[in-house]
N, C-alpha and C positions, 0 to 999 in steps of 0.2 A: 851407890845404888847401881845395880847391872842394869844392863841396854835389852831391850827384849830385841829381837831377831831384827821385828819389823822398825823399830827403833834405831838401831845400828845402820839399816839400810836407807831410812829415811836422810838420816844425816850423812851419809856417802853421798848420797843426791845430793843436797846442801853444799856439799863440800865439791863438787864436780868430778867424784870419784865412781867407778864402775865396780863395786863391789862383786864377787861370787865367794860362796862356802860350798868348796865340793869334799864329799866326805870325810868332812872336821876342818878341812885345809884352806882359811882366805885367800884369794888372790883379786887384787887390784890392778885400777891401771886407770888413768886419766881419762875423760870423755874423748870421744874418737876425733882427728882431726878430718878435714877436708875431705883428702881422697877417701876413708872410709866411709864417710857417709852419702859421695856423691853412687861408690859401686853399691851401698846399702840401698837409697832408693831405688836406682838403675833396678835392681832385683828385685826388690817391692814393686815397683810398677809393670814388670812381667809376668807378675804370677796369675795363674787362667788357671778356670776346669777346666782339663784337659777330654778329650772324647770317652775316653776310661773312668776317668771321674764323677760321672753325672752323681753320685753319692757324698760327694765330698764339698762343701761348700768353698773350699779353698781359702780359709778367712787368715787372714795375716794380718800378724802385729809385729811391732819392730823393738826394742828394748824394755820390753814388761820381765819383770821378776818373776820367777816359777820355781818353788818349791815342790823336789822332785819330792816320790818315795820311801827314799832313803834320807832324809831330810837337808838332803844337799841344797845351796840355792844358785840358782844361774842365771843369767838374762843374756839371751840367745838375740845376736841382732837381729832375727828375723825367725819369728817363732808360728809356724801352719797348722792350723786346728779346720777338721772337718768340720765342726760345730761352733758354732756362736759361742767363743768365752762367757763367762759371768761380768757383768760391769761389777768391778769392785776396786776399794784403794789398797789392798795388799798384797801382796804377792798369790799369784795364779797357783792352786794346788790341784791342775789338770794336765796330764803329760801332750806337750803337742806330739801332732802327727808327724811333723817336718820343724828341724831347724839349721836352718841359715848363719853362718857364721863366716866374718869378715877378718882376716888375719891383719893386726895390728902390728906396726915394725915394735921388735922386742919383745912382744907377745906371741909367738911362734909355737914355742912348745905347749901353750894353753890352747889355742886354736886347733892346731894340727894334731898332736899326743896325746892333751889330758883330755880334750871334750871329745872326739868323737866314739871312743868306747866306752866313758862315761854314761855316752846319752844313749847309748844301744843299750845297754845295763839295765835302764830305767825304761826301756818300754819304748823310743822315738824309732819311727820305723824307717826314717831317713834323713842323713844330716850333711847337708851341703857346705864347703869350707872351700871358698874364693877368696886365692892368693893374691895379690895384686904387685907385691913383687919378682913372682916368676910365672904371672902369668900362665898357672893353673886354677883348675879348680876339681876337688874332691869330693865324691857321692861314694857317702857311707852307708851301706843298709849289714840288716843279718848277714846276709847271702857273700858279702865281701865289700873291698873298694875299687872304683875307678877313677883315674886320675884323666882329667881331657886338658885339652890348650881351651882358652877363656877369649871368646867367648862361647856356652855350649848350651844347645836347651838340654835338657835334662828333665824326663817325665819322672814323678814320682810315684813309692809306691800307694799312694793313695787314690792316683790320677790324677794331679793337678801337676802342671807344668810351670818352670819358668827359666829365664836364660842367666847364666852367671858366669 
């Protein structure tokens, strides 16, 4: 008997595994150690409407499933919606505005190559990607990328800020 989607992912959970399907293609990777999750908060607990933002609720979540568009699925450490998600157990099938992503040692080319014009593809109108081993951090939008030294605020283009 096949695994339905939500299936598959439920038991990655179970298993302590970080599932994503981007355009057919699985890639995994163990739950984040220490240092990921201590610069994951750090960035979560920064995030503000920004003066530009008064439109934008600045609402952040940190490892929810979202099922893009094109039925890829990803869980973005750190995923910013103008609006109030839906409380629901399945994977989110609303594009955030902003996602945050924490480069895992080994996981480098997922982080920095496959996800950021991935997530531009699908509609994210900006996606932040903090190195922690060289001590950068990358803002991807349409318009191009910047690379700064970390730590950097960084406004978004929705108006909501935060420092990575």
């Amino acid at each position: 008997m096949a695994l339905s989607w939500q299936e598959l992912l439920d038991a990655a959970d179970e298993a302590g595994i970080k599932l994503e399907i981007v355009e057919g293609v699985p890639t995994w990777e163990a739950w984040p150690a220490t240092r990921h999750q201590v610069i994951l908060q750090r960035i979560h607990e920064s995030i503000r409407v920004g003066k530009s933002g008064a439109d934008c609720g600045c609402r952040a979540i940190h490892d929810i499933y979202i099922r893009f568009p094109d039925g890829s699925i990803k869980r973005p450490d750190i995923s910013i919606f103008c609006a109030e998600p839906p409380l629901q157990d399945e994977a989110l099938e609303i594009v955030p505005d902003a996602v945050v992503e924490i480069v895992s040692k080994g996981f480098e080319k997922k982080d920095l190559d496959i996800g950021p014009p991935f997530y531009l593809s699908q509609g994210v109108k900006d996606i932040v990607v903090a190195n922690p081993y060289d001590g950068k951090v990358h803002h991807h939008t349409q318009s191009g990328a910047r690379t700064y030294d970390s730590p950097n605020a960084i406004t978004l283009t929705c108006g909501c800020q935060l420092i990575a």
